[in-house]
C-alpha positions as CSV (number, residue, x, y, z in Angstrom):
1,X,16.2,-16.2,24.7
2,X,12.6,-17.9,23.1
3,X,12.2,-17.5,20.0
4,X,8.7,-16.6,19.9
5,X,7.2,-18.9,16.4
6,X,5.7,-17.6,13.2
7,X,3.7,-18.3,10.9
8,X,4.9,-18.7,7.1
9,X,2.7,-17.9,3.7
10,X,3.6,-18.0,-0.1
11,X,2.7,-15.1,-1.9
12,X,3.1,-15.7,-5.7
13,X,3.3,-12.8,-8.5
14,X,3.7,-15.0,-11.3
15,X,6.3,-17.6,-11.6
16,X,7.6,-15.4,-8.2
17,X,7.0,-16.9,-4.8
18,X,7.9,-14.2,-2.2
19,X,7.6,-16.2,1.8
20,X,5.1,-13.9,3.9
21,X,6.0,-14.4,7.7
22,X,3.8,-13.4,10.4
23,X,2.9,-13.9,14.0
24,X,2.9,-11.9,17.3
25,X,5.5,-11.0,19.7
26,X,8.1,-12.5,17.2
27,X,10.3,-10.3,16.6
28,X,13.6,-12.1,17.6
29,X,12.9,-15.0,15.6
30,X,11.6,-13.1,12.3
31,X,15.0,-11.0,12.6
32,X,16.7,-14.8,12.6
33,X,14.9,-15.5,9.7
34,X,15.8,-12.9,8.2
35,X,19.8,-13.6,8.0
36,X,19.1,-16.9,7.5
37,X,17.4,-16.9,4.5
38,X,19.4,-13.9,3.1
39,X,22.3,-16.5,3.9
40,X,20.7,-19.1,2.1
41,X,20.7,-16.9,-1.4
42,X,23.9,-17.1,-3.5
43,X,26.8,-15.5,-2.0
44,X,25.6,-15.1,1.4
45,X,24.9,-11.9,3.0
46,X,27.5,-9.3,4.0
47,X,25.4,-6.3,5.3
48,X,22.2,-5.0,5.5
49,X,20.9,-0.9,5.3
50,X,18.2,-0.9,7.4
51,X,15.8,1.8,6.5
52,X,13.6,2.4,8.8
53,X,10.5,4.8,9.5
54,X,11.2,7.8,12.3
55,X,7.8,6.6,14.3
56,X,9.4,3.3,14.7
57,X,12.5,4.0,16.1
58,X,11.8,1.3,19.1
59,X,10.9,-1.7,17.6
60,X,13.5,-0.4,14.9
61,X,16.5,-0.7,17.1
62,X,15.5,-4.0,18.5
63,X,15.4,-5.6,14.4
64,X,18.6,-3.6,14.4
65,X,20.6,-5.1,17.4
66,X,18.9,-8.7,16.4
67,X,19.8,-8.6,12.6
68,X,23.5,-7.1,14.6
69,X,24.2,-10.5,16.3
70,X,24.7,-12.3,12.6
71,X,25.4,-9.6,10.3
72,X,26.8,-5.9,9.4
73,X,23.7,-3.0,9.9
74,X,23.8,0.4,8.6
75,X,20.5,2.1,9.7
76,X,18.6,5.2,7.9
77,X,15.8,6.7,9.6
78,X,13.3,8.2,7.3
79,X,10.5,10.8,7.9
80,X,7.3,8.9,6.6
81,X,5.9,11.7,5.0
82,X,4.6,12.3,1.2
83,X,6.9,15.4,0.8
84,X,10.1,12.7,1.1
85,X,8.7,10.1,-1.4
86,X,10.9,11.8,-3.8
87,X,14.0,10.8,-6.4
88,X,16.1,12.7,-3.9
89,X,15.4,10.6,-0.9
90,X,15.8,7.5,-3.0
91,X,19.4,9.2,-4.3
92,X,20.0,9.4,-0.4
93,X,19.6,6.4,0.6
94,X,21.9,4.9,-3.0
95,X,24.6,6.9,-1.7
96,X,24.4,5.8,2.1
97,X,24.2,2.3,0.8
98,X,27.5,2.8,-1.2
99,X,29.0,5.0,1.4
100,X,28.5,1.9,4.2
101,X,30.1,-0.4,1.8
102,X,27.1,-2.5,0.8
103,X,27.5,-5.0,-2.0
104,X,25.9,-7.4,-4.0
105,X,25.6,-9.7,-1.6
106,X,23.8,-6.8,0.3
107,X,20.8,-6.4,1.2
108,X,17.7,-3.6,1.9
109,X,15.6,-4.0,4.7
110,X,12.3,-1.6,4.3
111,X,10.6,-1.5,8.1
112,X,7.8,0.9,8.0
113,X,4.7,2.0,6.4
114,X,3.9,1.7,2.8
115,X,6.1,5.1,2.1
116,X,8.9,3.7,3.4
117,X,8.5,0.5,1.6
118,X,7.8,2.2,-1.8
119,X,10.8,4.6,-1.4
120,X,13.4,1.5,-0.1
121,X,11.9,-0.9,-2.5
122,X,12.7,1.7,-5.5
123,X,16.4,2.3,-4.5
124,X,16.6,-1.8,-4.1
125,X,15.8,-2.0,-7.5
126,X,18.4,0.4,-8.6
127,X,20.9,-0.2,-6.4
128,X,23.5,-2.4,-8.8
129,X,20.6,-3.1,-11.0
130,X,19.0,-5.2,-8.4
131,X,19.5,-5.7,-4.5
132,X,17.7,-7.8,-2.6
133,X,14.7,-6.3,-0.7
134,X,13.0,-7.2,2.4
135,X,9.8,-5.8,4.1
136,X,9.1,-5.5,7.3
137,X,5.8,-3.4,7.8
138,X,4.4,-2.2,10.5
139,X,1.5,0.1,9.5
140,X,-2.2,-1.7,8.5
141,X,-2.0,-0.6,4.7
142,X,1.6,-1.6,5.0
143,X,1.0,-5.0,6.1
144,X,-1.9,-6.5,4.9
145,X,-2.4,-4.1,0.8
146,X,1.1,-2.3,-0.2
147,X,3.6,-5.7,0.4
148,X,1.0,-7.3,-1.3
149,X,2.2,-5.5,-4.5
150,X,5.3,-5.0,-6.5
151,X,4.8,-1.9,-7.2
152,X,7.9,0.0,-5.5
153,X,7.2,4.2,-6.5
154,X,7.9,8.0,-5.7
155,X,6.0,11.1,-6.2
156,X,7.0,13.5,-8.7
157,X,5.8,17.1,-9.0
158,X,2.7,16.6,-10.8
159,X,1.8,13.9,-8.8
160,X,1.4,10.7,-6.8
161,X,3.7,7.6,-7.8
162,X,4.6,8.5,-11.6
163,X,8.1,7.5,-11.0
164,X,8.4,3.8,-10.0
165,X,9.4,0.1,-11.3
166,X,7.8,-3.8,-10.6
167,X,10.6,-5.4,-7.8
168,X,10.1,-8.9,-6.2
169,X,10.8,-8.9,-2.5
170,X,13.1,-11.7,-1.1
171,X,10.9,-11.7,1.8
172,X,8.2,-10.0,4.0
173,X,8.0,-10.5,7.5
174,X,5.5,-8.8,9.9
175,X,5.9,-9.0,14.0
176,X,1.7,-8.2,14.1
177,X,2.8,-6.5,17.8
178,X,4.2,-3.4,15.6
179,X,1.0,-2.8,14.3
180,X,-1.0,-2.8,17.5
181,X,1.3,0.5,18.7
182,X,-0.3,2.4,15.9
183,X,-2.8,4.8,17.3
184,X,-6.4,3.7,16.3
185,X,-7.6,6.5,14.5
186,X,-4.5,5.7,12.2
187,X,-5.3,2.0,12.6
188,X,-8.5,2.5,11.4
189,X,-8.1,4.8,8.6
190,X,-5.1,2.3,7.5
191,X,-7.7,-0.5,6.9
192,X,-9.7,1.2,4.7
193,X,-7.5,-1.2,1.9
194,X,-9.5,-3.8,3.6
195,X,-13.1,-2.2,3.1
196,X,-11.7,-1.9,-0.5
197,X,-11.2,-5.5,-0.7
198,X,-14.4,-6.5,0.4
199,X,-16.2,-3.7,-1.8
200,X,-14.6,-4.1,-5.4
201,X,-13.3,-8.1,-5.0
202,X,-14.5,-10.6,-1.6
203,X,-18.2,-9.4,-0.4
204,X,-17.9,-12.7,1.1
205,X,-15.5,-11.2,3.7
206,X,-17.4,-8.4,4.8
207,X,-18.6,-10.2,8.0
208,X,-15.3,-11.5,8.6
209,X,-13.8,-7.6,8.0
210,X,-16.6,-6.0,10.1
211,X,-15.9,-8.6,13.2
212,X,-11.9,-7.7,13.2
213,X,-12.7,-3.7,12.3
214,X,-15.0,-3.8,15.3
215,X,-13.1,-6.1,17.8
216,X,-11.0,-4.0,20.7
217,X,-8.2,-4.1,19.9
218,X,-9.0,-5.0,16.1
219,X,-8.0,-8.6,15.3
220,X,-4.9,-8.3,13.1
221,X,-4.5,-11.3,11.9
222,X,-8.2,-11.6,10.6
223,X,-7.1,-8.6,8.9
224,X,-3.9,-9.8,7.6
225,X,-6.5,-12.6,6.5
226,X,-9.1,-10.2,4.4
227,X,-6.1,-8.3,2.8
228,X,-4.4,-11.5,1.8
229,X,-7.0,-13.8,0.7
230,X,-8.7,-11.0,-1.7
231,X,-5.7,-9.1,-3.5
232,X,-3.6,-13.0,-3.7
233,X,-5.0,-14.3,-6.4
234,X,-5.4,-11.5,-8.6
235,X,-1.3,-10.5,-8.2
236,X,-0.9,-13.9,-9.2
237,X,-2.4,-13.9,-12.5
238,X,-1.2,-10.1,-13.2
239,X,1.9,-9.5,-10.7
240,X,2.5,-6.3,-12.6
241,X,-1.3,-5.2,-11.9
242,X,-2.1,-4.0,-15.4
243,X,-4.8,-5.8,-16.0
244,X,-7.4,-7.6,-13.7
245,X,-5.3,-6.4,-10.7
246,X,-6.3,-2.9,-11.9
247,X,-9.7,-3.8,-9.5
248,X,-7.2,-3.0,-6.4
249,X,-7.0,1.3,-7.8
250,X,-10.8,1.1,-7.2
251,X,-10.6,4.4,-4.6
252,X,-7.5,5.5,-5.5
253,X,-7.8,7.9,-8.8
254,X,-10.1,10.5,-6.6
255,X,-7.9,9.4,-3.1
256,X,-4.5,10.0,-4.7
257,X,-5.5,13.4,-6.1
258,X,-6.7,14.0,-2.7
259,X,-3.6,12.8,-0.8
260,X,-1.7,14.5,-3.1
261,X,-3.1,18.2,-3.1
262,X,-3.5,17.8,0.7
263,X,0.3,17.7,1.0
264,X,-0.4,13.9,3.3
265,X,-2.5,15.9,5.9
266,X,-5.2,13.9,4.7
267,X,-3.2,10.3,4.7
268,X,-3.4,7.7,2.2
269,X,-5.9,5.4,3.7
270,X,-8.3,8.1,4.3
271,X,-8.0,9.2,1.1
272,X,-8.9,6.6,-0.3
273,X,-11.9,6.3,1.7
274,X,-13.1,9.9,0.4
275,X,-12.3,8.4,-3.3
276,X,-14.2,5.0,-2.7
277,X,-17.5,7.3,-1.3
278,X,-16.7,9.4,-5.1
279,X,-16.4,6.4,-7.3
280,X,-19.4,5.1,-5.8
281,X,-21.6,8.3,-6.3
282,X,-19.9,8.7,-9.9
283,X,-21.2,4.8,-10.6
284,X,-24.9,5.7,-8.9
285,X,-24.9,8.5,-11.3
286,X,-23.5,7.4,-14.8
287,X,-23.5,3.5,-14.8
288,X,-27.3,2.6,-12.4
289,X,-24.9,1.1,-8.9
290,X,-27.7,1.1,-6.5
291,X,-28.7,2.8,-3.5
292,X,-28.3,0.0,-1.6
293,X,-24.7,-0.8,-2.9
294,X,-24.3,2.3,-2.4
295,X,-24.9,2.9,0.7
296,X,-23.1,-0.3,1.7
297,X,-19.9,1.5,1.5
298,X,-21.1,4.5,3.7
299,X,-21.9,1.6,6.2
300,X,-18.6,-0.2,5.8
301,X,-16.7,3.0,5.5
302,X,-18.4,4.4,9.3
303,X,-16.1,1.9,11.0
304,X,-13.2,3.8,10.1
305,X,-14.5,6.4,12.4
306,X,-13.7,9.1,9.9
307,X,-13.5,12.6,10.5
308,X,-16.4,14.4,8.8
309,X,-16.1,14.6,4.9
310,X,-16.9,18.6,4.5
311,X,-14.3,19.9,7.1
312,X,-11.5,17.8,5.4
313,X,-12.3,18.5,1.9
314,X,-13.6,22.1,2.1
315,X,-10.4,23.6,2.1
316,X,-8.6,21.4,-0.8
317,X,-7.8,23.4,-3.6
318,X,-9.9,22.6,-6.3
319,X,-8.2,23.7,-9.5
320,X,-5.1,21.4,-7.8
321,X,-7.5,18.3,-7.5
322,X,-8.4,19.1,-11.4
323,X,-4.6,19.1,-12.3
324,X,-3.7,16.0,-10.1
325,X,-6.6,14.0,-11.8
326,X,-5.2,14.9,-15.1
327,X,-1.8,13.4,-14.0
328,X,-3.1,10.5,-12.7
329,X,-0.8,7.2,-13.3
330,X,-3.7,5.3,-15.0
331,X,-3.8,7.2,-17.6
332,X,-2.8,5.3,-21.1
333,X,-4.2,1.6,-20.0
334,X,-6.9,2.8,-22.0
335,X,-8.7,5.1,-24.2
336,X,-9.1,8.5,-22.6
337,X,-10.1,11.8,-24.0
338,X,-9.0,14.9,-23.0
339,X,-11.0,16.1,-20.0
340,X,-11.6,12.5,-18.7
341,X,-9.6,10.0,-16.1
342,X,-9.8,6.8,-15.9
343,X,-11.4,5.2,-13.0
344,X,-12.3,1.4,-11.6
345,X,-15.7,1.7,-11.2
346,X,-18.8,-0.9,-9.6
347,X,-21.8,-1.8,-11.1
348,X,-22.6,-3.7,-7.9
349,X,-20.6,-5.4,-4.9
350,X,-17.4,-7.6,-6.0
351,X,-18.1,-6.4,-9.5
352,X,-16.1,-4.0,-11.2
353,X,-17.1,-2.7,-14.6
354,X,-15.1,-4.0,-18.1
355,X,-13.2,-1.2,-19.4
356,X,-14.2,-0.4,-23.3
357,X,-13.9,-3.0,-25.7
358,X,-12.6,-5.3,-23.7
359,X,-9.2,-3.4,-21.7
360,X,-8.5,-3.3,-18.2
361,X,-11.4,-2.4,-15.6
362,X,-11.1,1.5,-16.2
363,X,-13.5,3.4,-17.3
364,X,-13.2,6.8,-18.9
365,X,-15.2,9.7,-16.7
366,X,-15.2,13.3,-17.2
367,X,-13.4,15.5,-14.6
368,X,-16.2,17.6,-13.9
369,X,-18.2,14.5,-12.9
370,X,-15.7,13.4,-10.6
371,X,-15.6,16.7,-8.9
372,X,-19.2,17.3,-8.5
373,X,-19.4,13.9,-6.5
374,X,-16.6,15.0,-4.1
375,X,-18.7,18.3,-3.9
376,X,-21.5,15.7,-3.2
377,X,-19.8,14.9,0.1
């Protein structure tokens, strides 16, 4: 069979350097890769727990049956839904893992979107203090923003991601021919990562961002492009994303609460399209972002072809969204009063605002401001 090529990248977080492998209509030869580098590590590899997202369960068996010629395969399928990114589901997959035998030569293979990644990636952490991990994504936020991170998290009751850890990947590899079987409206409201980039970090990739969002289908690799070329250098200088790389939350402290209260109706990338549209109208309000920049992220936010803002958020309990703000997992970076969130804010394109005297890029903003700019929607 032709092994279809690749393309190979270097993502570092740190003194890490994590291979990023990418083409289209590769899958044989990423899944060869795979065991080869895993083979390369000390010790070898002796079996692999494939977990792997329910939506995906075609291209899912063919990684399977590849990775199969070369190595032992244990797959999980997982339902990629917010209700499941829990302790419990991460328990469930430590006890498959040690139920199928794997060791330390073992590894975890995370194919799916980025709740799949973030609840494999947290058992490969814990699994004997440390397993190796490897992504495979197949979703746009997935792909080209969460692998892109080392943040590996679960929900908890109060809220989104406040149970997590840092965990270096051994590898990420991405067949882009995944991502083009994912409906566009999904697609689309995926990418909004991408109009993040541009918005709070590269304004020099807008026309780059706007060519791919509008292209039919979209041009994934141009995307792989914008999400890459923004978010590398900053998880470079701050792999854990506590300081600088804070700039990448810009959306997120009004999306999660969103995401969250809405039970994932209302999935992540939307979400964090409604919390971009907030922080902007907070910033226009408190801290002089203009119109124009302003309305630069209604303009690059219509290509998502989003559903309209008041029939989604209408119905969103509101006293919930109060509570899930209150939880948020910024909170401590910097100071905070009771009442407030922290929140990466713009005071014009590519430039986020210094948090006080000198912290991270949050800035402190009372609840009640927050909420009457998502009532501004």
């Amino acid at each position: 069979m032709t092994r279809c090529p690749y393309e190979e990248l270097s993502l570092a977080f740190g003194d890490a350097a994590v291979p990023y492998l990418y083409g289209s209509g590769c899958t044989p030869a990423l899944a060869d890769a795979i065991v080869d580098r895993l083979a390369a590590g000390p010790g070898g590899v002796d079996a692999v727990l494939l977990v792997a997202d329910a939506g995906v369960r075609g291209p899912a068996a063919v990684v399977a049956a590849e990775l199969g010629r070369n190595v032992r395969v244990a797959t999980v399928p997982l339902q990629p839904e917010e209700r499941h990114k829990t302790l419990p589901t991460v328990q469930h997959l430590l006890e498959t893992a040690v139920a199928e035998g794997l060791t330390r030569r073992s590894a975890i293979v995370a194919m799916g979107g980025g709740t799949v990644g973030n609840i494999a990636g947290l058992a490969a952490a814990l699994l004997f203090r440390g397993t190796r991990l490897v992504h495979l994504p197949t979703t746009p936020v997935a792909a080209f923003d969460a692998t892109v991170s080392l943040k590996q998290g679960v929900n908890l009751s109060a809220g989104k991601n406040l149970a997590g850890t840092y965990f270096v990947p051994a590898l990420i590899a991405c067949d882009l021919a995944w991502l083009a079987t994912v409906p566009r409206h999904d697609l689309l409201t995926g990418l909004a990562e991408m109009v993040k980039n541009v918005l709070v970090a590269a304004p020099e990739l807008e026309k780059k961002l706007v060519v791919a969002l509008d292209g039919v289908p979209a041009d994934l690799r141009a995307l792989l492009e914008v999400g890459v070329e923004a978010k590398a250098p900053f998880v470079a200088a701050d792999p854990r994303e506590r300081g600088g790389a804070l700039i990448f939350e810009y959306g997120h402290t009004a999306g999660h609460a969103i995401e969250f209260v809405s039970g994932g109706a209302i999935r992540h990338g939307e979400a964090v399209a409604w919390g971009m549209l907030i922080a902007a109208e907070v910033a226009r309000r408190r801290h002089g972002l203009s119109a124009e920049d302003v309305a630069m992220h209604h303009r690059l936010i219509a290509h998502l072809d989003l559903p309209d803002a008041a029939g989604r958020l209408r119905g969103l309990d509101r006293g919930a969204i109060r509570a899930a703000l209150a939880a948020d997992n910024k909170r401590g970076y910097g100071p905070c009063a009771p009442g407030e969130v922290l929140m990466v804010l713009l005071d014009g394109i590519g430039r986020p605002l210094p948090g006080p005297a000198g912290g991270p890029p949050l800035v402190p903003v009372p609840v009640s401001v927050v909420m009457d700019a998502l009532e501004a929607l």
